[in-house]
TORPA-4810 file (N, C-alpha, C, O; in nm, 3 decimals):
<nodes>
NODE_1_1.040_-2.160_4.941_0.928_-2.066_4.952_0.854_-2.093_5.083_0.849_-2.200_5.143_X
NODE_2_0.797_-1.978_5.115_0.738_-1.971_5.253_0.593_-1.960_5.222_0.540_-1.854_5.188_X
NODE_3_0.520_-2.097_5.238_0.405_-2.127_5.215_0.276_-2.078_5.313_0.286_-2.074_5.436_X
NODE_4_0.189_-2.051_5.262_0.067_-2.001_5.386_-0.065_-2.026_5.306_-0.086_-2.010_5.186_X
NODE_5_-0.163_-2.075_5.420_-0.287_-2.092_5.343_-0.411_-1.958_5.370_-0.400_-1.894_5.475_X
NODE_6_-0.511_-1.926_5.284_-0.564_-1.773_5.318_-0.707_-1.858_5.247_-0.710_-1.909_5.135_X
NODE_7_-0.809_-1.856_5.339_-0.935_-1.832_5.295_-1.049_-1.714_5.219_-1.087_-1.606_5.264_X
NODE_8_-1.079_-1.770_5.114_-1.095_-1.726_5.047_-1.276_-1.722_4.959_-1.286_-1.809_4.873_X
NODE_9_-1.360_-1.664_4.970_-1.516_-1.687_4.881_-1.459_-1.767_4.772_-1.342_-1.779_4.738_X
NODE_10_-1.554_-1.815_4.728_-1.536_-1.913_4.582_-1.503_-1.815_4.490_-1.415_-1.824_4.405_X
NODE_11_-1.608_-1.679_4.520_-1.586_-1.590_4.419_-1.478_-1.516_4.379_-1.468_-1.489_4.259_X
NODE_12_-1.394_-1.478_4.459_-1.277_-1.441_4.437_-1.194_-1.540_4.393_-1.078_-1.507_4.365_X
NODE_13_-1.228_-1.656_4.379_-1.140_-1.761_4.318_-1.189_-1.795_4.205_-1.134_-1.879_4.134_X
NODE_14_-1.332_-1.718_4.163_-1.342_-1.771_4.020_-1.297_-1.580_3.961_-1.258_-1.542_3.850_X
NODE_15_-1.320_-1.512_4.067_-1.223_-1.371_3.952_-1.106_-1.373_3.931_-1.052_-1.304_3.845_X
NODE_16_-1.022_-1.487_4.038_-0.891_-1.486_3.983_-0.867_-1.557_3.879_-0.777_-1.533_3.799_X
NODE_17_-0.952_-1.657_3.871_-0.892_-1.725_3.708_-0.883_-1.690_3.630_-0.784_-1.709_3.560_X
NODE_18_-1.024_-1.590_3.582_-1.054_-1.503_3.499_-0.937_-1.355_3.486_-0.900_-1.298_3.384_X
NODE_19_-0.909_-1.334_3.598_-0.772_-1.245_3.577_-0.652_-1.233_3.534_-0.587_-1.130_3.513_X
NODE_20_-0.610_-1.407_3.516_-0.501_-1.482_3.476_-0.451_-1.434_3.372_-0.520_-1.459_3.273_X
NODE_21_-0.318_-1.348_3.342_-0.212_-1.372_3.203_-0.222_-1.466_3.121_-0.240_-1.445_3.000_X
NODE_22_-0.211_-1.588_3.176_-0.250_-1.700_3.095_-0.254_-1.798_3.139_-0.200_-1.784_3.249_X
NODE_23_-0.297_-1.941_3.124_-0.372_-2.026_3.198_-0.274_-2.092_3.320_-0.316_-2.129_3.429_X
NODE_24_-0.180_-2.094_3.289_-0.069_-2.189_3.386_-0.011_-2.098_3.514_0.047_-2.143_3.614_X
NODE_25_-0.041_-1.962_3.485_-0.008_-1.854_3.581_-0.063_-1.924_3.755_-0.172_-1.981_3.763_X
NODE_26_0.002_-1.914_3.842_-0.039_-1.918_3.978_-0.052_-1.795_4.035_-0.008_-1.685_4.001_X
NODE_27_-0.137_-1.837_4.153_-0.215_-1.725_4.190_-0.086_-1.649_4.227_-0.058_-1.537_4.185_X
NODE_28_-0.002_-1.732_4.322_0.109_-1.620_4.340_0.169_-1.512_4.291_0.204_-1.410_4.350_X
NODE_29_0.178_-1.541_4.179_0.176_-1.492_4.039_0.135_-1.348_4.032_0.204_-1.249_4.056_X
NODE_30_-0.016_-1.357_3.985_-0.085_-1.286_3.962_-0.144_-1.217_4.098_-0.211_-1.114_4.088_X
NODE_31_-0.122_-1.269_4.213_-0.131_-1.135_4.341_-0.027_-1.072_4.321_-0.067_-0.959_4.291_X
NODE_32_0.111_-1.071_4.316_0.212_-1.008_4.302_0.209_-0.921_4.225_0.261_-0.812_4.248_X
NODE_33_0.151_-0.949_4.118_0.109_-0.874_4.005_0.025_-0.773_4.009_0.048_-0.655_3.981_X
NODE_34_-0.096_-0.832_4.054_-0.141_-0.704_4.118_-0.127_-0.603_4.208_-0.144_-0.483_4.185_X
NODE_35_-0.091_-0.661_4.322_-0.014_-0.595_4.400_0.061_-0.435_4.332_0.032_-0.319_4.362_X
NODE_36_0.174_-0.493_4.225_0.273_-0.410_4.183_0.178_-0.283_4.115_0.207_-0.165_4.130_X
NODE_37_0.059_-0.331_4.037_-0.032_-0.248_3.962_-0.085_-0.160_4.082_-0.059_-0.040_4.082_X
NODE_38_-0.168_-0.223_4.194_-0.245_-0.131_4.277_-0.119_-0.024_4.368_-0.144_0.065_4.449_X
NODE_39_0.007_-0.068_4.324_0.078_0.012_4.439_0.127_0.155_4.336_0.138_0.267_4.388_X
NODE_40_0.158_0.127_4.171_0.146_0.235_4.113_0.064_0.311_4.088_0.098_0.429_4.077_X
NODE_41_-0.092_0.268_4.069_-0.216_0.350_4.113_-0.215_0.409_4.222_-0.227_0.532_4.227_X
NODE_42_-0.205_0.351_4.304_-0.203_0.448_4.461_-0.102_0.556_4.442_-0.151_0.667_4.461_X
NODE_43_0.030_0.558_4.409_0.116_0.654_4.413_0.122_0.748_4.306_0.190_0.850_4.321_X
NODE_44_0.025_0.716_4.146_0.001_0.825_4.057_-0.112_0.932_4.135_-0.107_1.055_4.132_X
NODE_45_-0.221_0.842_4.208_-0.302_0.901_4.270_-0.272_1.011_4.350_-0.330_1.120_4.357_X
NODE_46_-0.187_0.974_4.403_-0.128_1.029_4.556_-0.059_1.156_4.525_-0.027_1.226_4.621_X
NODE_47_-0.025_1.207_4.379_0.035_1.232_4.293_-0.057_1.354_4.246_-0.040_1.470_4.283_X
NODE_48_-0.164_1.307_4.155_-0.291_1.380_4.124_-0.347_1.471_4.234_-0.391_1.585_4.221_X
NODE_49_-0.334_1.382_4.365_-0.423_1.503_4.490_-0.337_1.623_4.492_-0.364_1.743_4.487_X
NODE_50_-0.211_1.550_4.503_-0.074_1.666_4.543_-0.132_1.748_4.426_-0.194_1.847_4.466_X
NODE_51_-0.129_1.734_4.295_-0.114_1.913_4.169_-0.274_1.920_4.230_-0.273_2.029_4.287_X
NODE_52_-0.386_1.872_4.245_-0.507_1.917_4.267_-0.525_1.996_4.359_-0.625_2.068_4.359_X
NODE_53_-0.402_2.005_4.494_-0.438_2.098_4.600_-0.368_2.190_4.552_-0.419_2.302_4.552_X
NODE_54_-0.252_2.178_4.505_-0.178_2.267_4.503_-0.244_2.395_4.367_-0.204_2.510_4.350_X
NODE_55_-0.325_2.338_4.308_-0.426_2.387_4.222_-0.526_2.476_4.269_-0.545_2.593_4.236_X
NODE_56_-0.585_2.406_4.350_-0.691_2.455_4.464_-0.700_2.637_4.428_-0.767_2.705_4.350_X
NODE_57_-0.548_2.677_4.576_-0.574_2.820_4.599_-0.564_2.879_4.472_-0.642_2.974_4.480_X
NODE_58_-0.511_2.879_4.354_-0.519_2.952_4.201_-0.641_2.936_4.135_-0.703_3.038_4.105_X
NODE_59_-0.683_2.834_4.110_-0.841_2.838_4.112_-0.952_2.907_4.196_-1.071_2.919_4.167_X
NODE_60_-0.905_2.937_4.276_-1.018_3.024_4.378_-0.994_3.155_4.355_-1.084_3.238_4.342_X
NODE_61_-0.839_3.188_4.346_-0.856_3.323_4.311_-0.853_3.375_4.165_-0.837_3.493_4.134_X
NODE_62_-0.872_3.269_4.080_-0.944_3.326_3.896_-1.053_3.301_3.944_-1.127_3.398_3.930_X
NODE_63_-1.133_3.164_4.025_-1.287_3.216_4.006_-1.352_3.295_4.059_-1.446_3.356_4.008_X
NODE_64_-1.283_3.314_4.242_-1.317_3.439_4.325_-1.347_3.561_4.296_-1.352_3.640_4.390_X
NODE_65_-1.369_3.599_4.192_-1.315_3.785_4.199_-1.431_3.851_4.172_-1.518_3.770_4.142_X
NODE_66_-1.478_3.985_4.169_-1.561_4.072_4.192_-1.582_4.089_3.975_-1.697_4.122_3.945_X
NODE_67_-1.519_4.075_3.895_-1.540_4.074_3.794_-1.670_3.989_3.713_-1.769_4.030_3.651_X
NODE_68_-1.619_3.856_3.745_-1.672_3.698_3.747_-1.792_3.741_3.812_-1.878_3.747_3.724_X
NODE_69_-1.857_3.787_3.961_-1.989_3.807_3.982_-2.038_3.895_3.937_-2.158_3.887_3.967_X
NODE_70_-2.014_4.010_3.860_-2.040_4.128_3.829_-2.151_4.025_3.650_-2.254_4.064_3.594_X
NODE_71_-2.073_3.906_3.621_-2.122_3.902_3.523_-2.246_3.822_3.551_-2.354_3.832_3.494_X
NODE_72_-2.215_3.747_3.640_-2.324_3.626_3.676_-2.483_3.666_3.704_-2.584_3.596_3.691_X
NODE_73_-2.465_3.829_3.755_-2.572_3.917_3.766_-2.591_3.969_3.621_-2.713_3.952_3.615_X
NODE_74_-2.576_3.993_3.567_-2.602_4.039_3.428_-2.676_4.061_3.342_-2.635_4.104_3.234_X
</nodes>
């Protein structure tokens, strides 16, 4: 293994313990781990914007229309 040292707040070293699977886990471990979690969040995300735009122009034209203000005056 290809070792490296990374400075670090105390605090992030007491959220990692607390983040731990279970007690014997190394940090290596559990960055990897996270890692794998934040990289499927990012790409469901990435995911969500895509149907949200593509949503966008159909939504503008059900809420756009001369019907819809006709009532809002009402």
């Amino acid at each position: 293994m290809n070792a490296t040292t990374i400075q670090v707040d105390k605090s992030v070293i007491i959220a990692l313990k607390k983040a731990k699977d279970y007690p014997r886990q190394t940090y290596n471990e559990l960055l990897q781990h996270m890692l794998h979690v934040f990289k499927d969040v990012k790409k469901r995300n990435q995911y969500d914007e895509f149907l949200h735009k593509i949503q966008q122009t159909k939504m503008k034209e059900l809420w756009d229309n001369k019907e819809d203000e006709a009532w809002e005056r009402a």
